[in-house]
N, C-alpha and C positions, 0 to 999 in steps of 0.2 A: 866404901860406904855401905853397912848395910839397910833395909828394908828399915822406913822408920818403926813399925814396930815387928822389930826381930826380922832374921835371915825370910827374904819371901820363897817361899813356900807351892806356889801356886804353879800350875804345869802348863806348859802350849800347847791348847788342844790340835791336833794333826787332823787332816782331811784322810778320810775312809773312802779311796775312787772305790771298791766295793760296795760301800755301804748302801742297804738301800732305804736309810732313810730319805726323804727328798727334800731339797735346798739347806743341806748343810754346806759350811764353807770353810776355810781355813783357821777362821776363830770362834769357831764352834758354836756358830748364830743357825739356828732353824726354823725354816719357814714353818707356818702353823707350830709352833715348838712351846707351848705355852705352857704346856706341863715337863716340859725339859728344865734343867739347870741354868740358873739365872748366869750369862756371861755379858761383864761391863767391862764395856771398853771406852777409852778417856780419849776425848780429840781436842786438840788443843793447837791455835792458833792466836798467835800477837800480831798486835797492829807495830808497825814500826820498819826498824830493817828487815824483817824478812818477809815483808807482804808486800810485794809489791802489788800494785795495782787493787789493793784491796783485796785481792784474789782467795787468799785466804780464809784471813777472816769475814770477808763476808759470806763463806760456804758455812762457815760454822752460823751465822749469825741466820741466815736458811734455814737450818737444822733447828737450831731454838725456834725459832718460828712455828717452823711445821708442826713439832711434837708439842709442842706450849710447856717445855722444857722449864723449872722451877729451881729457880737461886737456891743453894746450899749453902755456901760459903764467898765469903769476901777477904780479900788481903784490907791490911791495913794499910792504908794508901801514904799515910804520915811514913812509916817504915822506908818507903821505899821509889819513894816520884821525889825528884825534884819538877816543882813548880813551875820553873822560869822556862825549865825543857818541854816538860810535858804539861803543857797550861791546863786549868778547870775552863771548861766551857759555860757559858749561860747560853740557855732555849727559854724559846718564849710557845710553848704549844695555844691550839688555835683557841684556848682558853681564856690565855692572856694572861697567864699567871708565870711570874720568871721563875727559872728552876738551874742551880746551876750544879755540874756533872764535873765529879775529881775524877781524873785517869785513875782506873784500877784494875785487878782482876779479880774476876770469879770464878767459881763451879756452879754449872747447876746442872740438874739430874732429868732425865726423862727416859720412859720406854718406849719400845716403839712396838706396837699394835700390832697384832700377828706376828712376832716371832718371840723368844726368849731373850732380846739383847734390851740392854741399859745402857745408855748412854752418857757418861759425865762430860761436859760440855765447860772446855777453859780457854776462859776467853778475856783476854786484858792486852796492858800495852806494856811493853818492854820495860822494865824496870831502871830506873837510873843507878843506884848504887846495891849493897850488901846480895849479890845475885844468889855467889851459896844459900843465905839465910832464906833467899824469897825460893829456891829451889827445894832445899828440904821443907820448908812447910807447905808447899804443894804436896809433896809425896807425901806427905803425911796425912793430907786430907783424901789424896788420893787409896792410900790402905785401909785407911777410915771406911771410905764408900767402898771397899770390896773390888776394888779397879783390877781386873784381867790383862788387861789390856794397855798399850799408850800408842794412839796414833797423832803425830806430829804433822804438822800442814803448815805449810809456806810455798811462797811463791818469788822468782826472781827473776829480773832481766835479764833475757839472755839476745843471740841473732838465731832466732825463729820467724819466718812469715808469719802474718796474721790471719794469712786465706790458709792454712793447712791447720789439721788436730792438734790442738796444744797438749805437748809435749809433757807427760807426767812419769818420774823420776822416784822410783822406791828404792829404797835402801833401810837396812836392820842390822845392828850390834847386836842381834839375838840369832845364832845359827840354824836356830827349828824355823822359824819364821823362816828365813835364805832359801832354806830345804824346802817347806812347803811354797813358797810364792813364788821361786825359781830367778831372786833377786839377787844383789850385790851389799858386801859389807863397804859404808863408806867411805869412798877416797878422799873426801875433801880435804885439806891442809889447808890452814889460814887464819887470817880472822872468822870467829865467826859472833852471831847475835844468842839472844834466850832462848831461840831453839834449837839449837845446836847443845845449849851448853843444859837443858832441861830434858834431852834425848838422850845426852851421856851420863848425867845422874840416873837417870831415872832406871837406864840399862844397868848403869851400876848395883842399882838399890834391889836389882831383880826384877824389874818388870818389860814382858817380854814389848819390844819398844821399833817401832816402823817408824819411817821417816816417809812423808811423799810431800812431792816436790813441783809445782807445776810451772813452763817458763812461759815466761808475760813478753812479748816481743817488745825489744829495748827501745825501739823508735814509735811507741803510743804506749809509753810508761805509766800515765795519768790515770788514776781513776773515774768510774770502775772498772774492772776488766772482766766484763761477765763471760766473755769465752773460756778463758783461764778457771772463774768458778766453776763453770758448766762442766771443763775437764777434771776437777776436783773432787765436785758430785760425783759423777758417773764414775768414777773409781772407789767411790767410798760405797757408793752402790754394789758394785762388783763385789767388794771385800766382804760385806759385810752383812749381804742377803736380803738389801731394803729398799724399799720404794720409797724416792721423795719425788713432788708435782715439781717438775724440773720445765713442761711449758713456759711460762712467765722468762725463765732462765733463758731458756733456747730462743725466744723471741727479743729478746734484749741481745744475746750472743747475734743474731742474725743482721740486728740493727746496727751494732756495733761494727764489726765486720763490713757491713754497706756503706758505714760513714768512712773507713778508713779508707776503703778503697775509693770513694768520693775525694779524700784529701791528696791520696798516694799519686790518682791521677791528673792531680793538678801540678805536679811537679816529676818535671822527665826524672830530675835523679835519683827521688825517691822509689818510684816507678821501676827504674832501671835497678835496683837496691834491693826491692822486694820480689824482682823475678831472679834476680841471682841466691835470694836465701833461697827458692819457692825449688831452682834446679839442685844445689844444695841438698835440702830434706829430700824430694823425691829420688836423689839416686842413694841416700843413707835406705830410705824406705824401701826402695825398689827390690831387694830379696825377701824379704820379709814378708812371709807367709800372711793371707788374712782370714785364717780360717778362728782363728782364738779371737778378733776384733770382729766375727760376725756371730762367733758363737755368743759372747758378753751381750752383744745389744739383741739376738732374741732373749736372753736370758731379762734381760731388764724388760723389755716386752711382755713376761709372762706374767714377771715381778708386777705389773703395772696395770695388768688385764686381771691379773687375780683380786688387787687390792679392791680394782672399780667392781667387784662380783660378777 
């Protein structure tokens, strides 16, 4: 498949540890960069199978928020919902006026304030039928807006504790990416949902294409799972050289977290359950250097002390 308009073209900007310009990063986002070359990168998350826990997509829907990020485009929703699966909703806002909302997807665009990145922002629910159709005209919106970039975000059930760091999972069908982030090419085999099958077009089409992945502990499956967001952010943070108010976040993660361990310890085998994941991770963890996981959170620190002046 190539580039829907023509073979792409566009190169993966590489990290310069010489360089001294200051807060460049692997996709070539510069802090104070406002006179550098505009780089957009597409994030993109669906409601459906692959979010558990909301996890996902509600990091994207964060993101819209903070930047006051602006609709581009809309899929045709007729194309490609069935109805009976993915129902229209009716809200009644405190107006009182009924309003009712067809499952779709969008783009919508915003920059973000001190540095050189654009951010296109795709956000819908998994589509019912014609998936190639609903994939190539994403891409095509996406070369349209000048898209650098495609980072994928999903979230799944896995046996993770809830009291340890949720666990976030990169992978790239693009080799420069691999090389610069010091990640893995996909191994999954299986069924998989529209992100999977919207990450291998999209690699195909030429755009260099991340995959990250966070796990939602399988026994508090339910929405939300704002720990799982909170680990999404802060990776997207890292990647990508930007400050979001992630407070509200970490206060919700925190709440979250006290309520499970309130339920976990009303029942011995739960209890018993989640100190067998908790010894589990801690001896996976236990070689594993922390000097890259303290250097990251001063870095968001600076990130964050710079933005408040």
């Amino acid at each position: 498949m190539e580039h829907p308009h023509g073979p792409y073209s566009g190169t993966v900007t590489t990290l310069d540890n010489n360089s001294e310009q200051p807060g460049i990063g692997p996709f070539g986002v510069v802090r104070d960069g406002a006179d550098q070359e505009t780089v957009t990168v597409l994030i993109a998350a669906f409601e459906g199978w692959n979010d558990a826990g909301d996890a996902a997509t509600d990091t994207l829907k964060l993101i819209r928020e903070q930047l006051n990020a602006k609709d581009v485009f809309e899929v045709a929703s007729d194309d490609y919902y069935d109805y009976q699966y993915s129902r229209p909703v009716i809200r009644r806002p405190l107006t009182g006026e009924q309003k009712l909302h067809w499952p779709t997807t969008r783009l919508s665009k915003a920059s973000v304030p001190g540095t050189n990145l654009d951010v296109v922002l795709l956000h819908g629910w998994e589509p019912s039928y014609r998936w190639r159709a609903f994939t190539a005209e994403l891409l095509e919106q996406a070369a349209a807006l000048d898209v650098d970039f495609v980072i994928m975000l999903g979230s799944l059930l896995a046996d993770v504790p809830h009291t340890r760091p949720i666990p976030v999972t990169l992978t790239s069908d693009t080799e420069e990416l691999r090389e610069e982030l010091d990640i893995d090419a996909p191994q999954y085999e299986g069924p998989t949902g529209i992100v999977g099958v919207l990450s291998h077009m999209a690699a195909l089409a030429g755009f260099p294409t991340l995959s990250m992945w966070a796990a939602v502990p399988h026994y508090v499956a339910q929405s939300p799972s704002p720990k799982a967001q909170l680990a999404l952010a802060r990776r997207l943070e890292d990647l990508l050289g930007m400050a979001l108010p992630l407070e509200p976040v970490v206060e919700d993660a925190e709440a979250w977290e006290r309520g499970v361990d309130e339920l976990a310890s009303e029942d011995p085998e739960v209890a018993d359950y989640v100190r067998q994941l908790e010894e589990a991770k801690d001896t996976v963890d236990l070689p594993e250097a922390t000097g890259d996981a303290i250097a990251r959170e001063f870095e968001r620190y600076l990130r964050r002390r710079d933005d408040r002046g």
